[in-house]
PDBQT receptor file of N, H, CA, C and O in Angstrom, charges set to zero:
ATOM      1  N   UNK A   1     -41.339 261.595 230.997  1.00  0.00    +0.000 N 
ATOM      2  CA  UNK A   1     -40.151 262.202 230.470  1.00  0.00    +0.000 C 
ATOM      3  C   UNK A   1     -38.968 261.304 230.794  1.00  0.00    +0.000 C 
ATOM      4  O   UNK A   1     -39.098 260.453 231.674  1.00  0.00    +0.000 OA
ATOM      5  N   UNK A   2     -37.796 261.445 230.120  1.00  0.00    +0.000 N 
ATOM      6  H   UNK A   2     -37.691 262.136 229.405  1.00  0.00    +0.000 HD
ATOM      7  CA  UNK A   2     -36.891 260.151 230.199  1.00  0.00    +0.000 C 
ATOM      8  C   UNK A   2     -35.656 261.343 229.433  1.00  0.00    +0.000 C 
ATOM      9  O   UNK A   2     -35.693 262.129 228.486  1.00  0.00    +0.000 OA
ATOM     10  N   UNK A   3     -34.913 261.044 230.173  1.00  0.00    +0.000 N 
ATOM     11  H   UNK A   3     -34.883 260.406 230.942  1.00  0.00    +0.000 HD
ATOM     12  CA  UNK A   3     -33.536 261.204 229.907  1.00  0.00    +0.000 C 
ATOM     13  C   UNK A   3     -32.795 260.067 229.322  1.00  0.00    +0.000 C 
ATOM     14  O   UNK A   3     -33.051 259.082 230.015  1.00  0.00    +0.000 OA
ATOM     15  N   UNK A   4     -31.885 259.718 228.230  1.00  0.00    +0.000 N 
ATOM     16  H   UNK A   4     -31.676 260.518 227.667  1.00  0.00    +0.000 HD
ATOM     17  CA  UNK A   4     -31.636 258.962 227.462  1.00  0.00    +0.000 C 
ATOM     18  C   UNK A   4     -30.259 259.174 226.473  1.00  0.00    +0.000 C 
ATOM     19  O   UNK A   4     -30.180 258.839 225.291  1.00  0.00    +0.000 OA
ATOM     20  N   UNK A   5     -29.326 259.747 227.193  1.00  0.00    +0.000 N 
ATOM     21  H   UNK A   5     -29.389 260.019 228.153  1.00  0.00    +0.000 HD
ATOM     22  CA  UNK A   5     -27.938 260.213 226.446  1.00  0.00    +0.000 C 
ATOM     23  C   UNK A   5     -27.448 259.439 226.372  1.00  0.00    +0.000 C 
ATOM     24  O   UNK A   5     -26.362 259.785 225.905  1.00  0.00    +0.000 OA
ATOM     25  N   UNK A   6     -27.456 258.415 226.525  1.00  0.00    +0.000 N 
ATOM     26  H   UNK A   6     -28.338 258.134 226.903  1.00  0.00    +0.000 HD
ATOM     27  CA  UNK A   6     -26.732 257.105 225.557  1.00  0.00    +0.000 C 
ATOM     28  C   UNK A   6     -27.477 256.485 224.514  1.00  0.00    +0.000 C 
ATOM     29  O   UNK A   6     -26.960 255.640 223.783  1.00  0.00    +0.000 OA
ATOM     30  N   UNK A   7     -28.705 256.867 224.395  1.00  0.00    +0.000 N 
ATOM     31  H   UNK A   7     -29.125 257.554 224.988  1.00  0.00    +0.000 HD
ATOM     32  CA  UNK A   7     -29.336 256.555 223.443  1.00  0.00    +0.000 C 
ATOM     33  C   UNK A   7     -29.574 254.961 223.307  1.00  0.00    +0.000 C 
ATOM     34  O   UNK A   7     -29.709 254.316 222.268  1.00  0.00    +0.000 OA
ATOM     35  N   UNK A   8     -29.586 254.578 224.430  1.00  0.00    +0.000 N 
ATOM     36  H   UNK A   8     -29.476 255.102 225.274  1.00  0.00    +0.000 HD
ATOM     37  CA  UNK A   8     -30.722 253.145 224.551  1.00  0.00    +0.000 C 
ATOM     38  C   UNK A   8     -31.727 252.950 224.272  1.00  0.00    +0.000 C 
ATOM     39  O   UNK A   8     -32.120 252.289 223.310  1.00  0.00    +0.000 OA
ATOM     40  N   UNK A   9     -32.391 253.544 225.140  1.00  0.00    +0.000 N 
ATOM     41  H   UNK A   9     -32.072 254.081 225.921  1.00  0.00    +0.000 HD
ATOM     42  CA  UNK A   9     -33.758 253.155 224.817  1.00  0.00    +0.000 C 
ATOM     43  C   UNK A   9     -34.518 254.038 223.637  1.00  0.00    +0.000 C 
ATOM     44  O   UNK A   9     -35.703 253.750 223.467  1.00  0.00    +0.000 OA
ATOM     45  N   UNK A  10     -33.992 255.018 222.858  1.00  0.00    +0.000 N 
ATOM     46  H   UNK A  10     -33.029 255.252 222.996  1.00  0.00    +0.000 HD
ATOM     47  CA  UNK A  10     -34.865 255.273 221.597  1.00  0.00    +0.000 C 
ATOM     48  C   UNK A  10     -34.395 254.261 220.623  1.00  0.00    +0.000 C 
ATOM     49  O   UNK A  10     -35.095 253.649 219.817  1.00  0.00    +0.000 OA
ATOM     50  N   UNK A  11     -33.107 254.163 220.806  1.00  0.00    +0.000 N 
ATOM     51  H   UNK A  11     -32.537 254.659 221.461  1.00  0.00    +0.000 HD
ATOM     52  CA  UNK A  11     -32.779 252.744 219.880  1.00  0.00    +0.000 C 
ATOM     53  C   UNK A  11     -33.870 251.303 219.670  1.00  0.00    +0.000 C 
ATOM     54  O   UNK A  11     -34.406 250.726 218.724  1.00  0.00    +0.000 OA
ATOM     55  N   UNK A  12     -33.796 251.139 221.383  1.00  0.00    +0.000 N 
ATOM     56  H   UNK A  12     -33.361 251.608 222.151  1.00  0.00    +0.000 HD
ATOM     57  CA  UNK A  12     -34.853 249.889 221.265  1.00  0.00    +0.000 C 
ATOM     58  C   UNK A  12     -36.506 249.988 221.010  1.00  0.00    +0.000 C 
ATOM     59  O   UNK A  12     -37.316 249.143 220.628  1.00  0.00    +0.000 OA
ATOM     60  N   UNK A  13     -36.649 251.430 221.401  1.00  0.00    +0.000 N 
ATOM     61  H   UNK A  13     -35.991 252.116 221.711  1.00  0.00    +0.000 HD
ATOM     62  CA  UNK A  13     -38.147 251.679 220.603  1.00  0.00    +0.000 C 
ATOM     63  C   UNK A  13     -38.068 252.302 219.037  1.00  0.00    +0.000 C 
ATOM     64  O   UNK A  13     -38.906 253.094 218.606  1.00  0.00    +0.000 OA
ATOM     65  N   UNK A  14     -37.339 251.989 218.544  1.00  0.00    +0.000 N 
ATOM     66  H   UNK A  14     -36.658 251.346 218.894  1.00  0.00    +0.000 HD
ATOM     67  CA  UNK A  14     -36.725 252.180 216.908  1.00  0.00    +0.000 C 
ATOM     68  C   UNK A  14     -37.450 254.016 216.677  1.00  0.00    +0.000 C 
ATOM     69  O   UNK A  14     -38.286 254.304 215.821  1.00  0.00    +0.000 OA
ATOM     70  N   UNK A  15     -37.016 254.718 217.397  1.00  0.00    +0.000 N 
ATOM     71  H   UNK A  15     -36.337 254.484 218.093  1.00  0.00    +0.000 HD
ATOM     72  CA  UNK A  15     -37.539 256.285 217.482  1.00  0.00    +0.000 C 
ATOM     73  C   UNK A  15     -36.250 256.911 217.043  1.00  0.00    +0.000 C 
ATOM     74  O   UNK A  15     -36.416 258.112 216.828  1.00  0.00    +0.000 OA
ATOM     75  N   UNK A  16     -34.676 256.392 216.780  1.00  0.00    +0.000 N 
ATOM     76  H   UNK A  16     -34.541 255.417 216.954  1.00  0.00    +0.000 HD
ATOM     77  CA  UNK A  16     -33.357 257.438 215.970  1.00  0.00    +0.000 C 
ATOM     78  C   UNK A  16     -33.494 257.055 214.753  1.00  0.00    +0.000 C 
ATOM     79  O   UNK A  16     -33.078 255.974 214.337  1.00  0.00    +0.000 OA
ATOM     80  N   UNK A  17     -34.389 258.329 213.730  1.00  0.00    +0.000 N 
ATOM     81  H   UNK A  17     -34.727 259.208 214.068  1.00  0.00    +0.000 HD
ATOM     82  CA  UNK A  17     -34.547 258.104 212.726  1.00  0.00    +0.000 C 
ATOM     83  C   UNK A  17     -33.693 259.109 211.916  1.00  0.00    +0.000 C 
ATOM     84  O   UNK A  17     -33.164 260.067 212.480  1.00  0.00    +0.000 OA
ATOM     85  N   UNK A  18     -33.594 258.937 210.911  1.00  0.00    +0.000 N 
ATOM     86  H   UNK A  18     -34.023 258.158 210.453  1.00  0.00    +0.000 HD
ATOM     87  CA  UNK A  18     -33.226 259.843 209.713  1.00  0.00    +0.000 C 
ATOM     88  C   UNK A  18     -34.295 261.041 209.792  1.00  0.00    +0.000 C 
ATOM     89  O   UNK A  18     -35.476 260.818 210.058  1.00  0.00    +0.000 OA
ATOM     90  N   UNK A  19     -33.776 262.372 209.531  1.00  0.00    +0.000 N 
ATOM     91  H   UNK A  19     -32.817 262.553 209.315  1.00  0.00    +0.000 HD
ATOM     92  CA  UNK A  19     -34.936 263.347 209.386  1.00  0.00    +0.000 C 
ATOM     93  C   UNK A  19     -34.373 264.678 208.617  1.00  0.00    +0.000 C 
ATOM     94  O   UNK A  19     -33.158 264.874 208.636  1.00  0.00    +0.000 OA
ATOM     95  N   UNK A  20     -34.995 265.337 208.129  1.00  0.00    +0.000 N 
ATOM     96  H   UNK A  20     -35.982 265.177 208.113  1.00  0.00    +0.000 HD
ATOM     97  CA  UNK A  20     -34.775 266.475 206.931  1.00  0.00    +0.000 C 
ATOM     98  C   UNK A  20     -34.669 267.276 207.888  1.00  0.00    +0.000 C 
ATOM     99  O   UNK A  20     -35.450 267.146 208.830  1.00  0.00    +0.000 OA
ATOM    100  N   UNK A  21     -33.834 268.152 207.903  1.00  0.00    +0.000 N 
ATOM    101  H   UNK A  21     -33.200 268.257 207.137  1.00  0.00    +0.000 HD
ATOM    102  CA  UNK A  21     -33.506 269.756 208.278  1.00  0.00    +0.000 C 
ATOM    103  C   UNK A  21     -33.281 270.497 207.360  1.00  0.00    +0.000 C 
ATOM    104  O   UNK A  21     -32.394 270.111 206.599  1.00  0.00    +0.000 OA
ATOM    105  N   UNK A  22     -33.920 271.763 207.054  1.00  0.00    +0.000 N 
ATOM    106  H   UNK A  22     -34.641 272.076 207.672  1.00  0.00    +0.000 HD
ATOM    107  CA  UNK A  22     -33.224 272.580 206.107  1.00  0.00    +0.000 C 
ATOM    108  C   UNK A  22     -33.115 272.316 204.786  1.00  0.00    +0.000 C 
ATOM    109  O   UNK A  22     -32.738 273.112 203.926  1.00  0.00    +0.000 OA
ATOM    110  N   UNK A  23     -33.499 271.021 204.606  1.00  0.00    +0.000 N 
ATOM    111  H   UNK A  23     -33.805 270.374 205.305  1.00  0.00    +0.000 HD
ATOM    112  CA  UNK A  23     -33.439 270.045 203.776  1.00  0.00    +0.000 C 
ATOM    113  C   UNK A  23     -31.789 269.315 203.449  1.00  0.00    +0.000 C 
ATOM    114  O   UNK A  23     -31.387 269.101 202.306  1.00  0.00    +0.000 OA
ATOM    115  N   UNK A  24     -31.138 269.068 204.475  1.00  0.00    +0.000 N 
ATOM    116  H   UNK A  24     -31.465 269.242 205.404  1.00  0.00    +0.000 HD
ATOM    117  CA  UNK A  24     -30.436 268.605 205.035  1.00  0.00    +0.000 C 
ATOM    118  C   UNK A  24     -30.534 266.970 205.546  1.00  0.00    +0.000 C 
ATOM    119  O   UNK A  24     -31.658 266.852 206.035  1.00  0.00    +0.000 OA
ATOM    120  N   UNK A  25     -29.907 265.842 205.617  1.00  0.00    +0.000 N 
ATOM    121  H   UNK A  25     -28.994 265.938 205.220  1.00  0.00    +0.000 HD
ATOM    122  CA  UNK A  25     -30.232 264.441 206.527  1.00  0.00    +0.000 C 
ATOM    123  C   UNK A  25     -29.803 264.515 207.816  1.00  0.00    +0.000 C 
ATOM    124  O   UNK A  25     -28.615 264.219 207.950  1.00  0.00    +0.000 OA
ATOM    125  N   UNK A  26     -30.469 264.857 208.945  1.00  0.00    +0.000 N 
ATOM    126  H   UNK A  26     -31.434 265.097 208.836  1.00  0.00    +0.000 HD
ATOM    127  CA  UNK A  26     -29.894 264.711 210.043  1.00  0.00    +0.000 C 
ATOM    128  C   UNK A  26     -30.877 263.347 210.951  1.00  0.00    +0.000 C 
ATOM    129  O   UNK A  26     -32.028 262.944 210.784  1.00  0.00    +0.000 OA
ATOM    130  N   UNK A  27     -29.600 262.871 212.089  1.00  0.00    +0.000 N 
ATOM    131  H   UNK A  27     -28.665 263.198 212.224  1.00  0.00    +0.000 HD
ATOM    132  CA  UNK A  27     -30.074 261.781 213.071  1.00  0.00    +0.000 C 
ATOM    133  C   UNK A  27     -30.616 262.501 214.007  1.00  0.00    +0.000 C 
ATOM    134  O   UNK A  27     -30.027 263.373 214.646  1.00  0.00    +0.000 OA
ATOM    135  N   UNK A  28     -32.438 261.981 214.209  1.00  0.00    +0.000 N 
ATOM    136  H   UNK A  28     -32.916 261.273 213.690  1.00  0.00    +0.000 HD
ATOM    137  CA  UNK A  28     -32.949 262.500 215.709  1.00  0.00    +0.000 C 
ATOM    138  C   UNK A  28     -34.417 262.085 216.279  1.00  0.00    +0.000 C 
ATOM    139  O   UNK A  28     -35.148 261.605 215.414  1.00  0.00    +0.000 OA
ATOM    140  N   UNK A  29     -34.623 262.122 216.762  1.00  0.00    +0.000 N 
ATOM    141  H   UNK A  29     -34.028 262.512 217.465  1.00  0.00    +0.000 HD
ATOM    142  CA  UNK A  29     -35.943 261.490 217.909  1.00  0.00    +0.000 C 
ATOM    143  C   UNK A  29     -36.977 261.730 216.772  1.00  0.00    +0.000 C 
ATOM    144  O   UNK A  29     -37.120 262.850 216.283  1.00  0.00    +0.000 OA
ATOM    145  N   UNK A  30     -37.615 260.772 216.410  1.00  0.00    +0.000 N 
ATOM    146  H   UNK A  30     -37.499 259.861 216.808  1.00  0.00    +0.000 HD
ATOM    147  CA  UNK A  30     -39.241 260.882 215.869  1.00  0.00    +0.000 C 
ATOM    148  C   UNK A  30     -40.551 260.713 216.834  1.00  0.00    +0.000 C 
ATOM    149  O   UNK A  30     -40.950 259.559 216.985  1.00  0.00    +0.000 OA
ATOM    150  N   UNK A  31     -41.161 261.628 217.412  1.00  0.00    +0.000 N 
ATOM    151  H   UNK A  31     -40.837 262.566 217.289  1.00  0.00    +0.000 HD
ATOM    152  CA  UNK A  31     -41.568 261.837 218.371  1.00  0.00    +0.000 C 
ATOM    153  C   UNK A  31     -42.782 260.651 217.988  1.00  0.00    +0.000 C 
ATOM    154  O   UNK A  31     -43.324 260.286 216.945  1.00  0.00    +0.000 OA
ATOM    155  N   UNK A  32     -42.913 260.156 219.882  1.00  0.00    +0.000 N 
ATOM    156  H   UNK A  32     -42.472 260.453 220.729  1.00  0.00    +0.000 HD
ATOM    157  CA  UNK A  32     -43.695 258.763 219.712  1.00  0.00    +0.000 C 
ATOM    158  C   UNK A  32     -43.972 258.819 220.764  1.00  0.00    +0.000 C 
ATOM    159  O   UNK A  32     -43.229 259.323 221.606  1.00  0.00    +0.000 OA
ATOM    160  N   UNK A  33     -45.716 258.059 221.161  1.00  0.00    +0.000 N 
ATOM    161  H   UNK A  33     -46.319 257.650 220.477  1.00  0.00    +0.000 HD
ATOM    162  CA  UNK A  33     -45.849 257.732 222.281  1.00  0.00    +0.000 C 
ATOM    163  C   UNK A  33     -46.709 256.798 222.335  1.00  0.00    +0.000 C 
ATOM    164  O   UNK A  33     -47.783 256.733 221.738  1.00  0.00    +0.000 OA
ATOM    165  N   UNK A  34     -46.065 255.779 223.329  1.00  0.00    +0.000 N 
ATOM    166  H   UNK A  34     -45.192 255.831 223.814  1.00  0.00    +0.000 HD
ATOM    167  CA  UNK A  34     -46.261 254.451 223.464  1.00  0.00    +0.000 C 
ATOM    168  C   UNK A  34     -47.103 254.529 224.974  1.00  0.00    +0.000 C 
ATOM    169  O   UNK A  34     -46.861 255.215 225.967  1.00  0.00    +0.000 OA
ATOM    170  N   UNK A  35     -48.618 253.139 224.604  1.00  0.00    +0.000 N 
ATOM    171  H   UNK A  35     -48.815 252.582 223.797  1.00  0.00    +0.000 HD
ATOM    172  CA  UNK A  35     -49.599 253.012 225.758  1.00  0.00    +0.000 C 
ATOM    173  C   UNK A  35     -49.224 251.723 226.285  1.00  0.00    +0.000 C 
ATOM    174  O   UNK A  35     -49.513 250.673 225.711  1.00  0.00    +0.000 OA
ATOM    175  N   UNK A  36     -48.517 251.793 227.488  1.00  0.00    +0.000 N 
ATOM    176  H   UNK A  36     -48.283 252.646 227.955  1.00  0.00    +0.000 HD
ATOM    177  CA  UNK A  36     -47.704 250.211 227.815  1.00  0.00    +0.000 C 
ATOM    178  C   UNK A  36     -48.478 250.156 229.144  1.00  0.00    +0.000 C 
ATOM    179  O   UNK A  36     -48.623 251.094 229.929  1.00  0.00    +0.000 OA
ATOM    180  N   UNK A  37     -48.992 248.797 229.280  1.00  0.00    +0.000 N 
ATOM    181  H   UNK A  37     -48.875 248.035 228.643  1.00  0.00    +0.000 HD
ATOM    182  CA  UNK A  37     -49.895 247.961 230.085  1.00  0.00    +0.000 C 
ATOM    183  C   UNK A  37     -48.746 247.826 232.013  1.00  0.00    +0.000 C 
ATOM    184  O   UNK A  37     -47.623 247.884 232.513  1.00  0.00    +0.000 OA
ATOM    185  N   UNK A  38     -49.694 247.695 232.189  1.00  0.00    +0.000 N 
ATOM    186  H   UNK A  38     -50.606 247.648 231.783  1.00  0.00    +0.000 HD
ATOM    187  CA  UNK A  38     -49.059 247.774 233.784  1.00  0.00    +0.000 C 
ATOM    188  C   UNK A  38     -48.244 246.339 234.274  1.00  0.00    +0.000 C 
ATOM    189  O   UNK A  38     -48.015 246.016 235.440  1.00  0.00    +0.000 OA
ATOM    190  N   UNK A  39     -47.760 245.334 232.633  1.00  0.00    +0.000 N 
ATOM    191  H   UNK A  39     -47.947 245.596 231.686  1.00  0.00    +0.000 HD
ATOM    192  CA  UNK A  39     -46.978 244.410 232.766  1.00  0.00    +0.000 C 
ATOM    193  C   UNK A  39     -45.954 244.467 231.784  1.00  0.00    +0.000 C 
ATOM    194  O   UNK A  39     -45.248 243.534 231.403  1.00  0.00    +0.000 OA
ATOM    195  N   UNK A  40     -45.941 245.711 231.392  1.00  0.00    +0.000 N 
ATOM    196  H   UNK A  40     -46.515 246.469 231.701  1.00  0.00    +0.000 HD
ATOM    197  CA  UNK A  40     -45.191 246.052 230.720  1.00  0.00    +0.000 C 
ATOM    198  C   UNK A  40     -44.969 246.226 229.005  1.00  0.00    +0.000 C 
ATOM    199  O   UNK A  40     -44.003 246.534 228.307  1.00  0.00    +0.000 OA
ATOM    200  N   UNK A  41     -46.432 245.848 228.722  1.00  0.00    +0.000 N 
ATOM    201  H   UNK A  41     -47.217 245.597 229.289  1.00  0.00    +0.000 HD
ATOM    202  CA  UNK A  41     -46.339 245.362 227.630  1.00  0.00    +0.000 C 
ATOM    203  C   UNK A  41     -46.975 246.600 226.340  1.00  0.00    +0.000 C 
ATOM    204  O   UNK A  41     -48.185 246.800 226.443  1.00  0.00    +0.000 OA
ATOM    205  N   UNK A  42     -46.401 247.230 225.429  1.00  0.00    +0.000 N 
ATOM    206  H   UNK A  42     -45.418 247.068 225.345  1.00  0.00    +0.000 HD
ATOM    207  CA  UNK A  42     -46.665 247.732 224.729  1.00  0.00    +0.000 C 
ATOM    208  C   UNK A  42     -48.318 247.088 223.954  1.00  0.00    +0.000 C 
ATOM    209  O   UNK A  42     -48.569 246.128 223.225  1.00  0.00    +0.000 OA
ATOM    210  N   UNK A  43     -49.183 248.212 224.583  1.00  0.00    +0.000 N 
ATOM    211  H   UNK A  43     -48.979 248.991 225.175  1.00  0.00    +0.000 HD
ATOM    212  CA  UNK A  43     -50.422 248.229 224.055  1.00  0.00    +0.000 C 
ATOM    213  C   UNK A  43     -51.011 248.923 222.265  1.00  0.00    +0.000 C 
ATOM    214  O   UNK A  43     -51.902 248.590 221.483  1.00  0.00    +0.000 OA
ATOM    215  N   UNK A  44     -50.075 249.860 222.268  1.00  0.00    +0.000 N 
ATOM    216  H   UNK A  44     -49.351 250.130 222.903  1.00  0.00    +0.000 HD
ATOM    217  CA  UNK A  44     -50.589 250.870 221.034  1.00  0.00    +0.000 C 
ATOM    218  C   UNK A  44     -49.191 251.674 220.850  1.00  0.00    +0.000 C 
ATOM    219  O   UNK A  44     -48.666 252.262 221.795  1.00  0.00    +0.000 OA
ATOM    220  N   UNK A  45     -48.689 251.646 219.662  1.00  0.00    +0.000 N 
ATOM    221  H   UNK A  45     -49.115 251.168 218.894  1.00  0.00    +0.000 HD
ATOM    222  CA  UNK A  45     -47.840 252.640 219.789  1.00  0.00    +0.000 C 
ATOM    223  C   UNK A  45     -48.844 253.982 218.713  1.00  0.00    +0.000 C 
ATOM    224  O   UNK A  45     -49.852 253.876 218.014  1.00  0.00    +0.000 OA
ATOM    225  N   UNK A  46     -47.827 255.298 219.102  1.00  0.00    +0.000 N 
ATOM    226  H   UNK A  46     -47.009 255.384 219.670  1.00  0.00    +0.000 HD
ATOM    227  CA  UNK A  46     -48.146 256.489 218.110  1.00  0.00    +0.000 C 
ATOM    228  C   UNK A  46     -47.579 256.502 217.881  1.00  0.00    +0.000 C 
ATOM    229  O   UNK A  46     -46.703 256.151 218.670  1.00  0.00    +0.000 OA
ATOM    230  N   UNK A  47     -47.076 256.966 216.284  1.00  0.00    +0.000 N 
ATOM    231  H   UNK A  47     -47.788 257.251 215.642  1.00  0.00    +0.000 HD
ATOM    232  CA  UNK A  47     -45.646 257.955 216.201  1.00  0.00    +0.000 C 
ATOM    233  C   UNK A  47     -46.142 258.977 215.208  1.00  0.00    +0.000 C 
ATOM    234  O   UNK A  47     -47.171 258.914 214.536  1.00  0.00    +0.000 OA
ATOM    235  N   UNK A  48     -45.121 260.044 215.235  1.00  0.00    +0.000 N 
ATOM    236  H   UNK A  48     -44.285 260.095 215.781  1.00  0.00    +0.000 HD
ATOM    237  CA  UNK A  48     -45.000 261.448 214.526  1.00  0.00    +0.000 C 
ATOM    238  C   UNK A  48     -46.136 261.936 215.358  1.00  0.00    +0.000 C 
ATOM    239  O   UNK A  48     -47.238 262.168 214.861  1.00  0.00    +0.000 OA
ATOM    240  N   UNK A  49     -45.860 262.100 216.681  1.00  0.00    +0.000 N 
ATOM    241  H   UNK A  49     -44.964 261.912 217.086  1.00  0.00    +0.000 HD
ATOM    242  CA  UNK A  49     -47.230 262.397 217.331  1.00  0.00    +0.000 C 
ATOM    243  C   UNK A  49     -46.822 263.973 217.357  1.00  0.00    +0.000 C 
ATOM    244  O   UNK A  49     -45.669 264.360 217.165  1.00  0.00    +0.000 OA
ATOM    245  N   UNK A  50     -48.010 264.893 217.639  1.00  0.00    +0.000 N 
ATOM    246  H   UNK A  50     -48.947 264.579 217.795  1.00  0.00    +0.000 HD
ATOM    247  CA  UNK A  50     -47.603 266.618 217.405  1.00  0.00    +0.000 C 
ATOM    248  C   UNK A  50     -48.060 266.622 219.288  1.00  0.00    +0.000 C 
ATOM    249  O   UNK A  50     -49.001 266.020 219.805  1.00  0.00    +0.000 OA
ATOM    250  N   UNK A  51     -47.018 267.517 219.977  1.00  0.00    +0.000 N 
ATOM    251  H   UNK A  51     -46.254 268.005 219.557  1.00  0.00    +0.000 HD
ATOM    252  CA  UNK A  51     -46.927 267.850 221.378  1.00  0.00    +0.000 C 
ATOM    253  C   UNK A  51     -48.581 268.521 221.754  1.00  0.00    +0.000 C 
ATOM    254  O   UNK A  51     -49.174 268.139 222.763  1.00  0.00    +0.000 OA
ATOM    255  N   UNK A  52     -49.036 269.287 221.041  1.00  0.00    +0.000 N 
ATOM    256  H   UNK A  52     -48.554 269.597 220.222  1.00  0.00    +0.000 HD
ATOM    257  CA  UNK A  52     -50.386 270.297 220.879  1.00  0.00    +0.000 C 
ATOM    258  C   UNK A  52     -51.822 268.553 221.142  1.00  0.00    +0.000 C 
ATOM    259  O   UNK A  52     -52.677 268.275 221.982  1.00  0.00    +0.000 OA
ATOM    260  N   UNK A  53     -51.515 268.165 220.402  1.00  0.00    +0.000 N 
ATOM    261  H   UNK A  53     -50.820 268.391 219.719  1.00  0.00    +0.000 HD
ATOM    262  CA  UNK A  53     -52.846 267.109 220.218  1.00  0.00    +0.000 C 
ATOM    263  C   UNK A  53     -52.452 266.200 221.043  1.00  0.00    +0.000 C 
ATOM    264  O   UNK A  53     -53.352 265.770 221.765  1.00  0.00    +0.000 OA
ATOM    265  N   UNK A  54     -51.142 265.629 221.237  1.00  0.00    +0.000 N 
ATOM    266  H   UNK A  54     -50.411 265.978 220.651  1.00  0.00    +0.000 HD
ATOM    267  CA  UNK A  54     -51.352 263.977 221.632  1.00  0.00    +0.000 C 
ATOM    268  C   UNK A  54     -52.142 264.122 223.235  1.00  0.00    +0.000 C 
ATOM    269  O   UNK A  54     -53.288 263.695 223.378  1.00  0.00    +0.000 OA
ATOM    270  N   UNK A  55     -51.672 264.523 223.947  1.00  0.00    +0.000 N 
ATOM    271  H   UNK A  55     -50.741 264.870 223.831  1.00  0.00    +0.000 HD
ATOM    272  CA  UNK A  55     -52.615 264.829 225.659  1.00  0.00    +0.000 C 
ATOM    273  C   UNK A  55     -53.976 264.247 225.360  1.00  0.00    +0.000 C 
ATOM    274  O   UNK A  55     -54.358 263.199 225.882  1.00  0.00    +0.000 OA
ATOM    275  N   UNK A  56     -54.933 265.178 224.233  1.00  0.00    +0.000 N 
ATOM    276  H   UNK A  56     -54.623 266.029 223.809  1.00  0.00    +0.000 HD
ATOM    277  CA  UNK A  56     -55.933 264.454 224.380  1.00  0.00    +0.000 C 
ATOM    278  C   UNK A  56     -56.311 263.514 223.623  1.00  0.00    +0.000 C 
ATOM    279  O   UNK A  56     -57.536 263.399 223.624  1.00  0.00    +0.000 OA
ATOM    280  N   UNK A  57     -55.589 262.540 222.752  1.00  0.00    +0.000 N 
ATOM    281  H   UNK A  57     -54.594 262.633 222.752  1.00  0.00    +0.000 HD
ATOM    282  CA  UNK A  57     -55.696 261.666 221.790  1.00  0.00    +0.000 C 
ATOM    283  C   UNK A  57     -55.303 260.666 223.058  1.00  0.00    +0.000 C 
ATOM    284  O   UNK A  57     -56.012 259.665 223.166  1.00  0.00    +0.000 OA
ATOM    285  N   UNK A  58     -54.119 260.866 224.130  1.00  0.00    +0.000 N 
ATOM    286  H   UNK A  58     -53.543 261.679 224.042  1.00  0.00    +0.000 HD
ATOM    287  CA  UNK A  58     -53.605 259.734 224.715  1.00  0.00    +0.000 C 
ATOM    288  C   UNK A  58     -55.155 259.579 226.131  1.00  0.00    +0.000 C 
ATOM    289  O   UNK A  58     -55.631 258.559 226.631  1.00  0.00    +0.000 OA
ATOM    290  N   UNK A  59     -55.394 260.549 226.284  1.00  0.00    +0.000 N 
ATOM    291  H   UNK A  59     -55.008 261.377 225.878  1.00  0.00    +0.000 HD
ATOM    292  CA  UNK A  59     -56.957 260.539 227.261  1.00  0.00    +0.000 C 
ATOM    293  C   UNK A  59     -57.652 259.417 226.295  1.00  0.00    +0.000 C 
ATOM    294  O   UNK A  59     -57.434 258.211 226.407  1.00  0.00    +0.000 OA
ATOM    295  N   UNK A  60     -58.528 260.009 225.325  1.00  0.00    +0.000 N 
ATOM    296  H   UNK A  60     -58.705 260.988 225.233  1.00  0.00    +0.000 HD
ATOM    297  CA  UNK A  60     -59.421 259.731 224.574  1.00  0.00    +0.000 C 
ATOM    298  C   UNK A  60     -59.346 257.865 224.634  1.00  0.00    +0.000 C 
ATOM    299  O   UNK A  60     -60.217 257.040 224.912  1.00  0.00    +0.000 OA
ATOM    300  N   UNK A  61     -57.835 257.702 224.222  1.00  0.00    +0.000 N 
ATOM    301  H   UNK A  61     -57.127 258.372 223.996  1.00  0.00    +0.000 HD
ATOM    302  CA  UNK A  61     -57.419 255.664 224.319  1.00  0.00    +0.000 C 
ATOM    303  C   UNK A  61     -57.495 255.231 225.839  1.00  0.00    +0.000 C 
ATOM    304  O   UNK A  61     -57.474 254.009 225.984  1.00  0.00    +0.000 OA
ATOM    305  N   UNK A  62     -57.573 255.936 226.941  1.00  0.00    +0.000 N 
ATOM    306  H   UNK A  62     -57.590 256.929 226.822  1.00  0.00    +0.000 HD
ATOM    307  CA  UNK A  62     -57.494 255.456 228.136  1.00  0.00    +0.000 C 
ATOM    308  C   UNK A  62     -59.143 255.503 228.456  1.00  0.00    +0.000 C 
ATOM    309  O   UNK A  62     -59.444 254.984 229.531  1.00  0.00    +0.000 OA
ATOM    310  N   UNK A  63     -60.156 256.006 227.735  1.00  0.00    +0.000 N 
ATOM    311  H   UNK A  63     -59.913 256.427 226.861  1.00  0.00    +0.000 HD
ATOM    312  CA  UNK A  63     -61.132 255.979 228.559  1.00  0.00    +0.000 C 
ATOM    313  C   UNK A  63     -62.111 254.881 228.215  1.00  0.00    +0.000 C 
ATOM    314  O   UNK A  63     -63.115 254.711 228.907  1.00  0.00    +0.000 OA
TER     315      UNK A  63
């Protein structure tokens, strides 16, 4: 979990996207989750990941 009110780092993981409300354009987090190596290095990204599934999709790549 990451706190991020300046909005750095979703910037630099390109996650402030455009998104429909209501059918409306609003700016906001496109939910993503990234498997980064213990040198730091982005292994796999997900995105539009759903909160319900990713847990065991992110197991499933670690084993």
């Amino acid at each position: 979990m990451l706190s991020d009110t300046e909005k750095e780092v979703i910037k630099t993981y390109d996650v402030w996207k455009e998104k429909l409300m209501f059918g409306r354009p609003v700016m906001g987090i496109e939910r993503s989750t990234y498997l980064i190596d213990e040198d730091g290095v982005i292994v796999k990204a997900f995105g539009k990941v759903k909160p319900k599934d990713n847990p065991k999709q992110m197991l499933k790549e670690l084993n």
